[in-house]
N, C-alpha and C positions, 0 to 999 in steps of 0.2 A: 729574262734575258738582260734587262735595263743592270739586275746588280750584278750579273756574273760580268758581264760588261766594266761597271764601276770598279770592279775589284781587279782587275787586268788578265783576265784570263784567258777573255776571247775577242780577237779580232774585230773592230769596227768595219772592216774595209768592206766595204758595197759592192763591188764590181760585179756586173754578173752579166754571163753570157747567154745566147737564145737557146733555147733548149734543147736539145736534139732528139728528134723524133725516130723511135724505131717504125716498122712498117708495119707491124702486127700488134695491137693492144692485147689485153687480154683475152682469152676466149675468144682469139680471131676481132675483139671490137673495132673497132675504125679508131683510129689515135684524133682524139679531141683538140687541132691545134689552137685555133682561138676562143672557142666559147665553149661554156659550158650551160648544160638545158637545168634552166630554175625547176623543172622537177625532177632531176638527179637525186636520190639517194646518197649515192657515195663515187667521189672523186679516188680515181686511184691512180698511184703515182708509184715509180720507182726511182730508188738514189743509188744508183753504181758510185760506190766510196766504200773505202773501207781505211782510213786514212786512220781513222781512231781504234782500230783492231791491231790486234796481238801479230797478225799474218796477213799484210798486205798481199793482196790479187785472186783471194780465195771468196768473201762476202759478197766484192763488188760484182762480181757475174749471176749473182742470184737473181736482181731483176731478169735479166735476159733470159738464164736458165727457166725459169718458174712460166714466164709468157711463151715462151717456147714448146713448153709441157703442156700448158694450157690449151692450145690449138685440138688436143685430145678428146676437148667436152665435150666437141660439137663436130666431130669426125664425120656422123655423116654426110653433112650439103655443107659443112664451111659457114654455116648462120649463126652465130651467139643467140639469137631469138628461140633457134629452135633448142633449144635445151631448156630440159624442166626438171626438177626434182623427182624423188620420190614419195614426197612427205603427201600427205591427203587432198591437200589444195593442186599437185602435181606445178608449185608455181616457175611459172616462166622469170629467172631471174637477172636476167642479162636484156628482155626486154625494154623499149620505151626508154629510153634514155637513163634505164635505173640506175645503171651503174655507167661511169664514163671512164675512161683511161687517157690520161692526158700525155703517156710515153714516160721516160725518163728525166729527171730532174740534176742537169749537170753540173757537179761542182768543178770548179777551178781552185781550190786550198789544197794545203797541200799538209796542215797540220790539223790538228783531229778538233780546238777548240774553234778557228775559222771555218772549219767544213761546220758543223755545228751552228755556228753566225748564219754563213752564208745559205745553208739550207732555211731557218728560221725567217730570213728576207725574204725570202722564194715563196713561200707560204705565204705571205701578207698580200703575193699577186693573187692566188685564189680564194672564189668567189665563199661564202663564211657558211652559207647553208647546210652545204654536205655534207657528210661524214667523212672525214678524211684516211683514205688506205696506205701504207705507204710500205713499200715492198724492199726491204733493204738487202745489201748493206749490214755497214758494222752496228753494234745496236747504240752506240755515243747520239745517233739520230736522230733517238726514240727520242731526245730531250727537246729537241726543236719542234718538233710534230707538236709533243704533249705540250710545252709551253706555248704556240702559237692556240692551238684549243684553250687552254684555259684565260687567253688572254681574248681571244672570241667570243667567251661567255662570258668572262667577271665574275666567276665564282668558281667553287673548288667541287671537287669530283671524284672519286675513289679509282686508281692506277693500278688494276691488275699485273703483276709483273710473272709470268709460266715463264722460267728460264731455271737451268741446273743452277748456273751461279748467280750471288748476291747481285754483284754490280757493283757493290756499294763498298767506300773507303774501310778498309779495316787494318790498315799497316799507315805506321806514320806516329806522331806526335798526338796524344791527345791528354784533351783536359776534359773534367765534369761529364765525363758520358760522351765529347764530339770527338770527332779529328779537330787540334788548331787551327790547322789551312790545309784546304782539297789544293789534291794537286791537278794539273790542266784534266780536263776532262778528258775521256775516251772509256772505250766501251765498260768497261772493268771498274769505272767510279760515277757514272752520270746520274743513276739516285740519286747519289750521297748530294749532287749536285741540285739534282727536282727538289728535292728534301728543303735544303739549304734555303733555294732563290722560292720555291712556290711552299711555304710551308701550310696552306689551307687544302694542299693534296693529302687522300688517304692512301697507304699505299699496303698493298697484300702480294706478299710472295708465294707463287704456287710452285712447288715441282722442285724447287732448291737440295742440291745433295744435302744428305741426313746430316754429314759429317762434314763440319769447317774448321777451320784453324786462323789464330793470329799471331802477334807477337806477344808471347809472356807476359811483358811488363803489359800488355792493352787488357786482356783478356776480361777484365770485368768493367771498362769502362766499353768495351767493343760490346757487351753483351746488354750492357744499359742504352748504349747507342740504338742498337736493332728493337730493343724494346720498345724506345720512346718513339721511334721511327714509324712504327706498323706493327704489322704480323707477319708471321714467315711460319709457311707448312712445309714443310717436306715431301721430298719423292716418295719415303718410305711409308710418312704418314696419309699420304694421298692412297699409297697402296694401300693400306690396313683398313682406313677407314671410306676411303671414297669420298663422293660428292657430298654426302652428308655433312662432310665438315668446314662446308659452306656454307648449313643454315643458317649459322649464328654469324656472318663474316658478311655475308651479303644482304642488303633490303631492299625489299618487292621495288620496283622501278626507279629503284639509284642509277645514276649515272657513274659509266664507269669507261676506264681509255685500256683498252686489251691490246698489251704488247707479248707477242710468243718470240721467244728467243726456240729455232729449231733446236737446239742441244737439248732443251728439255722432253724433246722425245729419242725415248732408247736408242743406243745406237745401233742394236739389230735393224731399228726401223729408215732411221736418217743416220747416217755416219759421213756425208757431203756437207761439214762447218766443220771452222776451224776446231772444236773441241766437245767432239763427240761424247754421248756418255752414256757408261756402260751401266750408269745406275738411275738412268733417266726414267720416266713414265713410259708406259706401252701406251700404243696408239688410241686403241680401244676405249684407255681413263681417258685421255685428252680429248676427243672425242665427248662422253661424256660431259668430261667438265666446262666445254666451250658450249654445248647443247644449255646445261644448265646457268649459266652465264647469262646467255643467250635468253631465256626464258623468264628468268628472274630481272637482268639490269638491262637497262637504256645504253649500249654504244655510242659513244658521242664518237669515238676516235678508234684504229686500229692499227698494228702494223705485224708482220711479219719479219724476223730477222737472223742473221747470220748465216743463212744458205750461200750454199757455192764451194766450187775449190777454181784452180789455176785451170785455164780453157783448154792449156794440154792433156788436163786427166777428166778432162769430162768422157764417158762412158757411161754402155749401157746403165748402170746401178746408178747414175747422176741421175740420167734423164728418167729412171721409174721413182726415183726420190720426187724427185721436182716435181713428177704428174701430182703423188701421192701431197705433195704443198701444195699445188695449184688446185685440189679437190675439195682439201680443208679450207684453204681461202674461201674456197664456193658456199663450201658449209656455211661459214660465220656471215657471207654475206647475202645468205636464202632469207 
């Protein structure tokens, strides 16, 4: 944050307000206003913003959407205690203070690189143990989470990115394989941005449509760019081949920060984000690939992002989306 800062891109200004608490956490948990239990697992937070998105007023309802859905785990007494898996252990995962919900995290900017600042300040109040969840929102936010994590640990860490699109700069001015200058950050360039300011980050694209496009004249400094960048798999290639083509991409207990952008599953399954896709993954691979994830790397960090539309067209298919993301949450965090 210190260089995208030095380079004038994002907002110094501090100001931050007290947080607003919804009434229900996740899975019904009690909202954590001041403390959090040193044997929490993972802190989870949601950011109503969508400041740095394509279509303001559709992301930012996704916290609320998702906790709302959530209420479902545990339909029958209202306990988040009483819900358990199916896995062998049958584990209780909402018990013991394992997972806490601290409500919402409110921004006051009102432009996508201050929202950005000012969520990354937010994060410096909580406590470093955790595992941080963070329920968005436009995905520009992922950058403040992942750089407040790697700045927790002092060392670098391999960034799963499951999202249809890149994220990352690929129009504009470039020389030797970069873009010359990112422009302000938001959803649509904040890699290029991680990339840039944390260059000890590994980064691996999963689920990205087969087929992209840039400008003519970039075309092969844009393809040198993504090279020297990471890896990048495809939807289609994720189809053909499956999780297998993670053997070689992931090692046994790497630490790794898992960000899903919802558009990377099909829009048969989520078509509740701004930019649904019809050539996304089915549930079933993602599913899979978070299992395997999950099995093989170390979670330091997580987030879910770009759910939601405008609070007038929330409907039934909203709210069986949302359950369906608030179940997958549960997954990744069993």
């Amino acid at each position: 944050m210190k260089q995208v800062m030095q380079r004038g891109e994002m907002s110094t200004n501090s100001d931050r307000t007290r947080n607003p608490r919804s009434s229900t956490g996740f899975a019904r948990l009690e909202i954590s206003n001041d403390t959090v239990s040193t044997n929490s697992k993972y802190i989870l937070f949601g950011v109503a913003s969508d400041v740095g998105g394509t279509y303001p007023g559709q992301s930012m309802n996704g916290p609320n959407l998702i906790r709302a859905a959530s209420k479902s785990l545990c339909w029958r007494d209202g306990n988040p205690s009483s819900v358990f898996t199916m896995s062998r252990e049958y584990s209780q995962i909402f018990e013991n203070n394992r997972v806490v919900d601290i409500g919402n995290i409110h921004l006051t900017s009102n432009t996508s690189s201050s929202a950005v600042e000012e969520l990354y300040c937010r994060l410096k109040e909580l406590p470093s143990n955790a595992v941080r969840v963070m329920l968005g929102g436009d995905h520009s936010l992922t950058y403040a989470n992942v750089a407040d994590t790697y700045e927790r640990r002092n060392k670098g860490f391999k960034y799963i990115h499951i999202d249809s699109h890149l994220d990352t700069q690929l129009k504009g001015d470039y020389s030797n394989g970069k873009p010359t200058k990112l422009q302000e950050i938001n959803h649509s360039n904040f890699v290029s941005h991680l990339s840039y300011n944390i260059p000890s980050i590994e980064f691996l694209h999963l689920g990205i449509d087969h087929f992209q496009c840039t400008e003519l004249g970039n075309i092969y400094d844009v393809k040198r760019y993504l090279g020297e960048m990471g890896t990048q798999v495809s939807s289609f290639d994720l189809m053909v081949n499956g999780c297998k083509v993670l053997d070689e991409l992931l090692i046994e207990g790497e630490d790794i920060y898992l960000s899903i952008d919802v558009d990377s599953i099909n829009a048969c399954y989520i078509s509740c984000t701004p930019m649904p896709s019809v050539s996304g993954i089915d549930l079933h691979l993602l599913v899979k690939i978070v299992s395997y994830i999950k099995s093989k790397a170390n979670i330091i960090g997580f987030d879910i992002m770009e759910f939601g539309c405008p609070r007038n067209a929330v409907d039934s298919k909203t709210k069986n989306e949302a359950t369906l993301i608030s179940q997958l949450i549960s997954f990744i965090l069993e």
